[in-house]
Structures are given as structure tokens and as C-alpha cells.
C-alpha positions in Angstrom: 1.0 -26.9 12.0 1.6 -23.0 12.9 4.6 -22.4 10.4 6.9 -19.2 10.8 10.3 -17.6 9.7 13.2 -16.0 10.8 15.5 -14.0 8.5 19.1 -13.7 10.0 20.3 -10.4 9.6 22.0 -9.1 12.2 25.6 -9.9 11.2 28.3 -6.8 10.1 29.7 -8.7 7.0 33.0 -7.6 7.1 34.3 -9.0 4.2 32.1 -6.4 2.3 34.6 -3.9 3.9 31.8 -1.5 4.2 29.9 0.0 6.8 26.8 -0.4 5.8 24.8 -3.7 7.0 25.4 -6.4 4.8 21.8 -7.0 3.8 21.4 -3.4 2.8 23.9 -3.7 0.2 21.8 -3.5 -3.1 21.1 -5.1 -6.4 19.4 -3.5 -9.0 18.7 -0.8 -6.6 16.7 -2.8 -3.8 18.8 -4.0 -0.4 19.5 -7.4 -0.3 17.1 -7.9 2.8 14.0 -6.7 0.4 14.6 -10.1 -1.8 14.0 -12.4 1.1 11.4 -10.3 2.3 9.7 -10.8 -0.6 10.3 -14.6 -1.1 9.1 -15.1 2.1 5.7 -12.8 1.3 5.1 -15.4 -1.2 4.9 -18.4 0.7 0.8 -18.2 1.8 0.3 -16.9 4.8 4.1 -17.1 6.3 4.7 -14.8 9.2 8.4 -13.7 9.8 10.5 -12.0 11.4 14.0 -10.3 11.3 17.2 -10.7 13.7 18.7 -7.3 13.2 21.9 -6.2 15.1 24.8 -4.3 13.3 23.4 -1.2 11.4 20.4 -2.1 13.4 18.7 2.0 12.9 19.4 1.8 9.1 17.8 -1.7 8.3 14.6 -0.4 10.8 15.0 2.8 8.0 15.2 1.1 5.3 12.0 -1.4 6.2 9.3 0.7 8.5 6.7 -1.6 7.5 8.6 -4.8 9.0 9.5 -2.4 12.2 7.2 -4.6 14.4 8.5 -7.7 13.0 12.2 -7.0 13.5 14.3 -8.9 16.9 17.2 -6.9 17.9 20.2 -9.0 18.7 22.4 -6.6 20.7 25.7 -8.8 21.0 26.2 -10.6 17.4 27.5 -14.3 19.0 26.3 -16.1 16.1 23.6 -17.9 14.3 22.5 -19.7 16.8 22.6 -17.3 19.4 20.5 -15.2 17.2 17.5 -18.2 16.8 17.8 -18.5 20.6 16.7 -14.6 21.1 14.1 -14.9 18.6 12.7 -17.8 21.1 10.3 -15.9 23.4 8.6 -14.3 20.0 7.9 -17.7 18.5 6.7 -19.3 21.6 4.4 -16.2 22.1 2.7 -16.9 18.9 2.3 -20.4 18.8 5.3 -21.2 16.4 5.5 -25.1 16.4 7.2 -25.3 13.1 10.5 -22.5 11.8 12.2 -22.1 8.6 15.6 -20.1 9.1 16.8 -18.3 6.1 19.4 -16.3 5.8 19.1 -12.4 4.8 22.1 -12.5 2.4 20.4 -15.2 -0.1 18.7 -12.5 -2.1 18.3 -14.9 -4.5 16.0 -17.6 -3.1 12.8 -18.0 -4.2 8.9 -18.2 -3.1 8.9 -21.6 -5.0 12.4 -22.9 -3.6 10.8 -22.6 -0.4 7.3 -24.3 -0.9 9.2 -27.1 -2.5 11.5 -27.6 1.1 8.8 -27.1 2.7 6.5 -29.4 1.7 9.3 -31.8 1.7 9.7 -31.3 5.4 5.6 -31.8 6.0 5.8 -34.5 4.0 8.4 -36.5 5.6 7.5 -35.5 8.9 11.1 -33.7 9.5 11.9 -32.0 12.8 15.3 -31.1 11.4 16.2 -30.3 7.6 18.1 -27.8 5.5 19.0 -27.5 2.1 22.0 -28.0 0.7 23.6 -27.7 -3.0 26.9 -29.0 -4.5 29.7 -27.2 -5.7 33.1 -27.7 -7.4 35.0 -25.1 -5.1 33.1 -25.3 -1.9 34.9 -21.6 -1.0 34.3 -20.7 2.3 31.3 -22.1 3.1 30.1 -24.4 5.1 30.4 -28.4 4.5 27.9 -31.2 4.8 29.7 -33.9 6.6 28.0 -37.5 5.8 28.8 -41.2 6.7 29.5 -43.7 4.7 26.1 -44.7 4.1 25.1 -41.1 3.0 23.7 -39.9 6.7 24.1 -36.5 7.4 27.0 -36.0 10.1 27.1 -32.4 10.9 28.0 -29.1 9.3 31.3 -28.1 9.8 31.8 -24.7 9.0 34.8 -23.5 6.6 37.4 -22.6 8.8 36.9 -25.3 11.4 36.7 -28.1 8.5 39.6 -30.2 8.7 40.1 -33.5 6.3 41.6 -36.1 8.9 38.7 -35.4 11.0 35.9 -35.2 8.5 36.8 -36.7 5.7 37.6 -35.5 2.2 34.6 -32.8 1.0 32.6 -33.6 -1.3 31.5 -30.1 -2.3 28.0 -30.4 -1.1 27.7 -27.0 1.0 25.5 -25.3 3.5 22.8 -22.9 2.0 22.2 -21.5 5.2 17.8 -22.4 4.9 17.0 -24.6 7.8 13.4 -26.4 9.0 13.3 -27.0 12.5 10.3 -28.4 15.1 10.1 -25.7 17.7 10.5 -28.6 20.3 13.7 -30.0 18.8 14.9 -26.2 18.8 13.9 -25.8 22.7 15.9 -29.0 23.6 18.7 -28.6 21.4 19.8 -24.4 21.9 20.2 -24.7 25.4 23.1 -27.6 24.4 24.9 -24.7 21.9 28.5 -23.9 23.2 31.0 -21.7 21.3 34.0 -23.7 20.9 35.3 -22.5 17.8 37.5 -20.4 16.2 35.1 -17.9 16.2 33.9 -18.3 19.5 30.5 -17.8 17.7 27.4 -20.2 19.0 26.2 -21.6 15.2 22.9 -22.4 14.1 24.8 -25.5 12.3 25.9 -27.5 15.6 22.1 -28.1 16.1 22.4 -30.5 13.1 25.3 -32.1 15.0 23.7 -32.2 18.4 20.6 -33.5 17.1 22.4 -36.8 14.9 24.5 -37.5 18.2 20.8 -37.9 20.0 19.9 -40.3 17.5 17.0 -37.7 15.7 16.7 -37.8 12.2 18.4 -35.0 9.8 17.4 -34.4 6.6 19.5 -32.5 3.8 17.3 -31.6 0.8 20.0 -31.2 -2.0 19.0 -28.9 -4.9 21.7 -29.8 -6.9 23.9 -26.7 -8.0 21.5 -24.1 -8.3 23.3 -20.8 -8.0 20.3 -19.1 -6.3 20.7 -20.4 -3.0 24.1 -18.9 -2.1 24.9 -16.4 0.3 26.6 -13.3 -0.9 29.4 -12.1 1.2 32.0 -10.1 -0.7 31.7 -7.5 -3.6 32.3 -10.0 -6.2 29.8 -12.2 -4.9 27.2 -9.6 -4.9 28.1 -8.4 -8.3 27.5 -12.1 -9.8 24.4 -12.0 -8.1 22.9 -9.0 -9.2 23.8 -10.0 -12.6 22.2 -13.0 -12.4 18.9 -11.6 -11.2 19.1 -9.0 -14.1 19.1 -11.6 -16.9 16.5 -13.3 -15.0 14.0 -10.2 -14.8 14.9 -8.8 -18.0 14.4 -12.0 -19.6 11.3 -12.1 -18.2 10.0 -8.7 -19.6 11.4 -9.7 -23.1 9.5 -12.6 -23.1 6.2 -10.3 -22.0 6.5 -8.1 -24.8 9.4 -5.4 -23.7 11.6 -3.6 -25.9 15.1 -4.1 -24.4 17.9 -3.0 -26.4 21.6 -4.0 -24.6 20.0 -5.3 -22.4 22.9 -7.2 -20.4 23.6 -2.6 -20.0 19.8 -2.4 -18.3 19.4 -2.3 -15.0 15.1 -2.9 -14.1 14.1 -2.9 -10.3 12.0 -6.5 -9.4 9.1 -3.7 -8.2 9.1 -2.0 -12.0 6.0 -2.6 -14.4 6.5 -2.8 -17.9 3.9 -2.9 -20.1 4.0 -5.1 -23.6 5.3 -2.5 -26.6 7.3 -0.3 -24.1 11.1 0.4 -25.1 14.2 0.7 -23.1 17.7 1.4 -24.8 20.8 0.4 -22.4 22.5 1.7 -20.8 19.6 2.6 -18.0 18.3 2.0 -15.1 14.4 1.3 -14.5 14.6 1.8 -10.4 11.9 1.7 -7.5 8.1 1.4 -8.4 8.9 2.8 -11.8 6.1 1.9 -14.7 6.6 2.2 -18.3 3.5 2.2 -20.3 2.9 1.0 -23.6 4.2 2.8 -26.5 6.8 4.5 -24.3 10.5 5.2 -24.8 13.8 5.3 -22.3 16.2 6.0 -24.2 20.3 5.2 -23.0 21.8 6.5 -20.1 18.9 7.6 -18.4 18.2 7.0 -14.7 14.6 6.6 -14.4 13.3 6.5 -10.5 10.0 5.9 -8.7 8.5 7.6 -11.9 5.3 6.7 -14.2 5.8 7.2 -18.1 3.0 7.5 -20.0 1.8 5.9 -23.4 4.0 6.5 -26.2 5.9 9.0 -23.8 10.0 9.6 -25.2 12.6 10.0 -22.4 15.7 11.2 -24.7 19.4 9.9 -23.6 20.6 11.6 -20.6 17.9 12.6 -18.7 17.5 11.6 -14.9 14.2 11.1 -13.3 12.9 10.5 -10.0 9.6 10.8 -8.5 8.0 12.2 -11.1 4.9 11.4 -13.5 5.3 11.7 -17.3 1.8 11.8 -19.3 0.9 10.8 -22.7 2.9 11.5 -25.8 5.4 14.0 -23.4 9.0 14.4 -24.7 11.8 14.9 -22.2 15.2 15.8 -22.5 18.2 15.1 -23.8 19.7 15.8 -20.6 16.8 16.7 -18.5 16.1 16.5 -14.7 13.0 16.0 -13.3 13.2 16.3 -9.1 10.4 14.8 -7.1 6.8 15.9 -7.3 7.4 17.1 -11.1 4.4 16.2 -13.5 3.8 16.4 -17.0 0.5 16.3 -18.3 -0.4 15.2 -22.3 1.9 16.3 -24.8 4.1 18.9 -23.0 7.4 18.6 -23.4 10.9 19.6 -21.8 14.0 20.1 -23.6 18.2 20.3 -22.8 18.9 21.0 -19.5 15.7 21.6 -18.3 15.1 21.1 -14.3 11.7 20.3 -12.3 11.4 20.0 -8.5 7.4 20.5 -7.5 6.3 21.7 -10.9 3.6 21.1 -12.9 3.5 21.5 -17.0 0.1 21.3 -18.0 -1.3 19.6 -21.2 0.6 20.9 -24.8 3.3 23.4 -22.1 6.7 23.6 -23.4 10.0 24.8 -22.1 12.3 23.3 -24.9 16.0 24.7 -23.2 17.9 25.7 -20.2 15.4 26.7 -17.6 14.4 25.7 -13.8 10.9 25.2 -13.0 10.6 25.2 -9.2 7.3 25.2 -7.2 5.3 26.4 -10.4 2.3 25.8 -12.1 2.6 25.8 -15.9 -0.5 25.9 -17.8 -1.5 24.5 -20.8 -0.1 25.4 -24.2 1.6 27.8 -22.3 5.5 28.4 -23.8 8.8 28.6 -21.3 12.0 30.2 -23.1 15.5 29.3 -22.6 16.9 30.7 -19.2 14.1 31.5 -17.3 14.0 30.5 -13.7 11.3 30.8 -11.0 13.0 32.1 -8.5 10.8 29.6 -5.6 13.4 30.4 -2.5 13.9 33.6 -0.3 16.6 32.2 1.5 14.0 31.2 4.7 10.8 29.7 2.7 9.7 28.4 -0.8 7.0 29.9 -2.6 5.2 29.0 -5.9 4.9 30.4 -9.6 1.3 30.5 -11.3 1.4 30.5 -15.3 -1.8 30.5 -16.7 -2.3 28.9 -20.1 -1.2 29.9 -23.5 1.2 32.2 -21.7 4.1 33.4 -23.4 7.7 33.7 -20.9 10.8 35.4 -23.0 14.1 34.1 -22.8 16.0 35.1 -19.7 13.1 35.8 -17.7 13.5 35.3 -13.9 9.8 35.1 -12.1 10.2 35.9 -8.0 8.0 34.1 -6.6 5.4 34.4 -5.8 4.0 35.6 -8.5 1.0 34.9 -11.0 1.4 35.6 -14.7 -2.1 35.4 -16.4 -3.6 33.7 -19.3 -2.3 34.6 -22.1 0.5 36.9 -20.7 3.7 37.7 -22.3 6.8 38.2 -20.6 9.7 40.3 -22.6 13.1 38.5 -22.9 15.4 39.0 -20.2 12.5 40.6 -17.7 12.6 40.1 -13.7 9.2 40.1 -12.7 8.1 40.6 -9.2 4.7 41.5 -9.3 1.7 39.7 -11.0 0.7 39.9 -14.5 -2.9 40.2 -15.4 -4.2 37.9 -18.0 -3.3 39.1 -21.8 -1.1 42.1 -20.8 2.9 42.3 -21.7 5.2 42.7 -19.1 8.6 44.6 -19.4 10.9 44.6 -16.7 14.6 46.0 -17.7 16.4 48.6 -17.8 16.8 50.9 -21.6 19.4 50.5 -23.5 22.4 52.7 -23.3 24.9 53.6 -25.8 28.6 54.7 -24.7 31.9 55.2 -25.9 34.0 52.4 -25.6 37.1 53.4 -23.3 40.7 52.6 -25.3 
């Protein structure tokens, strides 16, 4: 059977009350979208593809590697509207068999799926969904069965109504479906939007396809959390709390250091390794890695950036894009902008600043400087207030410091400019021209002495 996906995305969530696409809101950094994404890339060989609509430009932004995978749904008139537009993509290539999931379940995973799925192989099921029980069903959608336990329908939240249904049992809709593509082809056509919403939903499938006498099949998973959609702020905050005792748990029982750690926040694409340390509260974001031996200490925002072995990241130092080599000491209160590396043993101090810099092996600048577009060399030493002066108002240009150089306090380097090996720069110079290697460099004006005026 030629299994595929769909991912429902294309909905504005407005009980989010923002304007950003609901499955862009993030947790622990990542959009929601990028969890089931993810789940899905774990399931063999799955293709899928994404129903985008509202917010449709930012989601293709926020995902260029799924941009030929993504179905634009210009008028959001449902779920099932949405599965019918995705049609002509799956009969292209050779769909027979489609698991719907929705994109606001950022917590389902790779294994919840293989298990439904080989559920549905094994049974032979041209219709099935998942469903899980809960003591306050909320506003989602309820399972409707007979008396001898036969699925009914789904009946979503605001069209449920007792008399007519029955009394629910709080066994709800996880919004993860299994369909035949033949049952599908039959059935959408049938879809009519007499609701409340005046929405055509995915879930009157299940009741057009009992009323024909076809089998339906809800797989219930009991109450595992996981399988929810998230739909307000509170919902989404549970959720990324719950997926950050799951991860850090996880890198505790590898090995890692975590210290509060119901205060850390670690991105699912982070790498920790064993004997790393991380004091809360922080945040581990983006592609982040941690090496052995290394050190965040709390309130730091650590982004995107490799630290190395037995590297120290003092409290309140924010990082983002940056590389941080062996047995390198940054901060208290340091800022290192993107494209900023630190080789072996240098080290940056209070209120330090990087942006396209690089401090070679031993360099220090212990206090109060920026280092922009520069080239630091080794050993070389940076004193407090000095600035490479990178911009001209139209273009950047870079600083070249050779190694074991020597840069005063209150120096301000005009770039470009190259300061030699072994240069020294006097306190409180501004140097616009080069210095050769080993001179000193003097660049104020003499003291003068005057009466004080009364």
C-alpha cells in the first residue's frame, strides 16, 4: 500500500487572539508545525504534505524546505474542505492509503503513529481515527457510539447536543484520522456544511461512512495528554511544559547537568553531551550543542551556538549564532551576535559585544568593548572601551589584530585598519591608519593645564 499524510494547517486559530498562524506559535522555541513535521519524518518513508491558508507567506518562511510539499487552501471552509483540495496531489502520486493529522498536536509522536497505523494495516481499516478519554471533554469534539459500543459519528463541541446524542462519555476526537483514498473519493463529494459553522468537517466522513454501512474504527489511547490539540494560550503553555520535562528528563537520564531544571528551556534540535552543565534559568534554543565539560550558567540565552569542552558561559550572557571553543570563558553579561567565534582559551568579559568577530586562541578582552567585523589574534589583549569602529554610515569594513597585540583602554580602531603583531596601542588612542608589527601607536591630543574659571 502507497501510504501518505496530510498535516492540516491552514486554520487562523482565533482563540489564540494573535495574528500569527496557529501552528507557528512556539514551544521551547520551535513553531508548533515543526513537531509534527518531525513526527511524521519518523514514520519510514512517509511522504506528506501541508494544507496552509491563513498566514500562508509566514508558514512557507518559516519551513522553505517543505515549500514544495505545502497545498494552499485559499478559502478556510473547514477540515474537510481542506482534505478535498489536497485530492488532485494524492491521486497524482499514487496515494491509496492517508493519515490526516492535525498541525496543532505538537505533541504526537513517531511511535503513536506506527502503532495506529499498523493497527489500521492490520485490521484492514478504510476508516479509523484515534480517540482518547477525558473527564472534561472541553470543546472538543465527541465520539458518539451505540449501545453496543459502535462508533456513531463525531459530533463536534458546539453542535453536540444530549437529547440527540446521548450523554458524553468523555471519549474525544484527537483530530488523527486513516482513511482508504477510495472511501475518501466517495465520501467528500457527500460533505455539506450544515452547521453552526457553516464549515465542511473532516468528521462527517465518519458519519457518512457508518450510515453506508462501512466499518469505523476508533483506536482509543486511553488519556494520553499528547494527542491533544492546542488551541488557546493556556493550552499551549501546558504543552510546552510538558514537552520540557519530557526532553529534559531525557538529557538527565543521558548524563546532563540540569540544575532547576523545571526553569530550563532546551530546543528538541539541541545536543548535549554526557558531563555538560546547565543552571536554570536558560534557554538551550535552535541547533545549539553543548559539549562535554561545558558550563551555562542562569539566565543565559544560548542560540544556534556550539560550546566547546569544558567552555563557561557566566550568568547573563546572550548568545546566538556563534561558536565557543575549548576552555573559553564568556561573560557575565556578554553578547555574542552571529558569526562571532572564539577559539581555545580566549576569553570575553562584562559587557563585551561580538557581531562577525573572531578571537583567536589565548585573545582576551575581559570588559566593556565591541568587537565588530575584526580579527583578533592570538594571545593578543583588548582593554576596556575599545571599539572597532566597522561602519561608515554606507558600508562595514573589518579590523585586523595580529597576535600578542596589546589595545589600551579607550581605544577606538576605524576600520579598516591593521594593527600588527605585537603592536601596542596607548590608552584612549583613535587609530586610523595601520600599525606595523611591534611599534606603539599614540593617537591623542597633549595634555593641557588651565585655570579653573570661578
Amino acid at each position: 500500500m502507497n501510504l501518505g499524510a496530510l498535516i492540516l494547517a491552514a486554520g487562523k486559530g482565533t482563540r489564540m487572539y494573535s495574528e500569527t498562524p496557529k501552528v507557528l506559535q512556539t514551544l521551547l522555541g520551535e513553531p508548533m508545525l515543526y513537531y509534527v513535521h518531525a513526527a511524521l519524518s519518523g514514520v519510514g518513508d512517509l511522504p506528506f504534505w501541508t494544507v496552509i491558508g491563513h498566514g500562508a507567506d509566514m508558514v512557507r518562511a518559516a519551513f522553505p524546505e517543505h515549500e514544495a510539499y505545502f497545498i494552499f487552501q485559499e478559502q478556510q471552509l473547514g477540515t474537510g474542505h481542506a482534505v478535498s483540495i489536497a485530492m488532485p496531489v494524492l491521486e497524482k502520486n499514487g496515494i491509496d492509503g492517508l493519515l490526516v493529522v492535525n498541525g496543532d498536536t505538537p505533541l504526537v509522536s513517531s511511535d503513536i503513529i506506527c502503532r495506529f497505523l499498523t493497527l489500521m494495516e492490520l485490521n484492514s481499516t478504510a476508516l479509523g481515527f484515534i480517540s482518547i478519554m477525558l473527564e472534561d471533554p472541553k470543546a472538543y469534539g465527541r465520539v458518539v457510539r451505540d449501545n453496543l459500543g459502535r462508533v456513531r459519528g463525531i459530533v463536534e463541541c458546539k453542535d453536540f447536543n444530549a437529547a440527540e446524542h446521548g450523554t458524553a462519555s468523555g471519549e474525544i476526537n484527537t483530530g488523527i484520522y486513516y482513511f482508504s483514498l477510495k472511501i475518501l473519493q466517495h465520501l467528500l463529494p457527500q460533505l455539506t456544511n450544515n452547521n453552526k459553522s457553516g464549515e465542511y468537517y473532516i468528521t462527517d466522513l465518519v458519519t457518512l461512512a457508518v450510515q453506508e454501512g462501512h466499518r469505523v474504527e476508533a483506536v482509543n489511547f486511553g488519556g494520553e495528554p499528547c494527542l491533544l490539540g492546542v488551541n488557546t494560550p493556556l493550552e499551549l503553555s501546558d504543552a510546552e511544559n510538558c514537552l520540557r520535562r519530557k526532553i529534559n528528563r531525557q538529557w538527565m537520564e543521558r548524563g546532563v547537568m540540569l540544575h532547576m531544571p523545571e526553569m530550563i528551556t532546551i530546543s528538541p534540535r539541541a545536543a548535549l553531551e554526557p558531563g555538560a552543565c546547565v543552571y536554570g534559568p536558560s534557554e538551550i534554543l535552535g541547533k545549539s550543542k553543548l559539549h562535554h565539560g561545558s558550563c551555562v550558567e542562569s539566565h543565559c540565552v544560548v542560540r544556534n551556538t556550539d560550546i566547546g569542552t569544558g567552555a563557561i558561559v557566566h550568568s547573563f550572557s546572550h548568545l546566538e549564532h556563534a561558536k565557543i571553543g575549548e576552555g573559553c570563558s564568556v561573560g557575565p553579561y556578554a553578547r555574542l551576535r552571529p558569526e562571532s567565534v572564539m577559539e581555545k582559551n580566549a576569553r570575553i568579559g562584562n559587557f563585551v559585544e561580538m557581531k562577525k568577530a573572531v578571537l583567536r586562541e589565548g585573545a582576551k578582552a575581559n570588559h566593556l568593548s565591541y568587537l565588530g567585523d575584526a580579527d583578533i589574534g592570538a594571545h593578543s589583549n583588548i582593554g576596556a572601551g575599545t571599539i572597532t569602529c566597522n561602519y561608515d554610515g554606507v558600508s562595514k569594513h573589518r579590523t585586523q589584530i595580529g597576535e600578542r597585540a596589546f589595545i589600551g583602554s579607550n581605544t577606538a580602531l576605524v576600520a579598516p585598519v591593521d594593527v600588527g603583531p605585537g603592536a601596542l596601542i596607548g590608552a584612549g588612542s583613535v587609530i586610523t591608519k595601520d600599525v606595523p608589527e611591534g611599534m606603539l601607536a599614540l593617537a591623542r591630543a597633549k595634555q593641557t593645564m588651565l585655570p579653573r574659571r570661578k
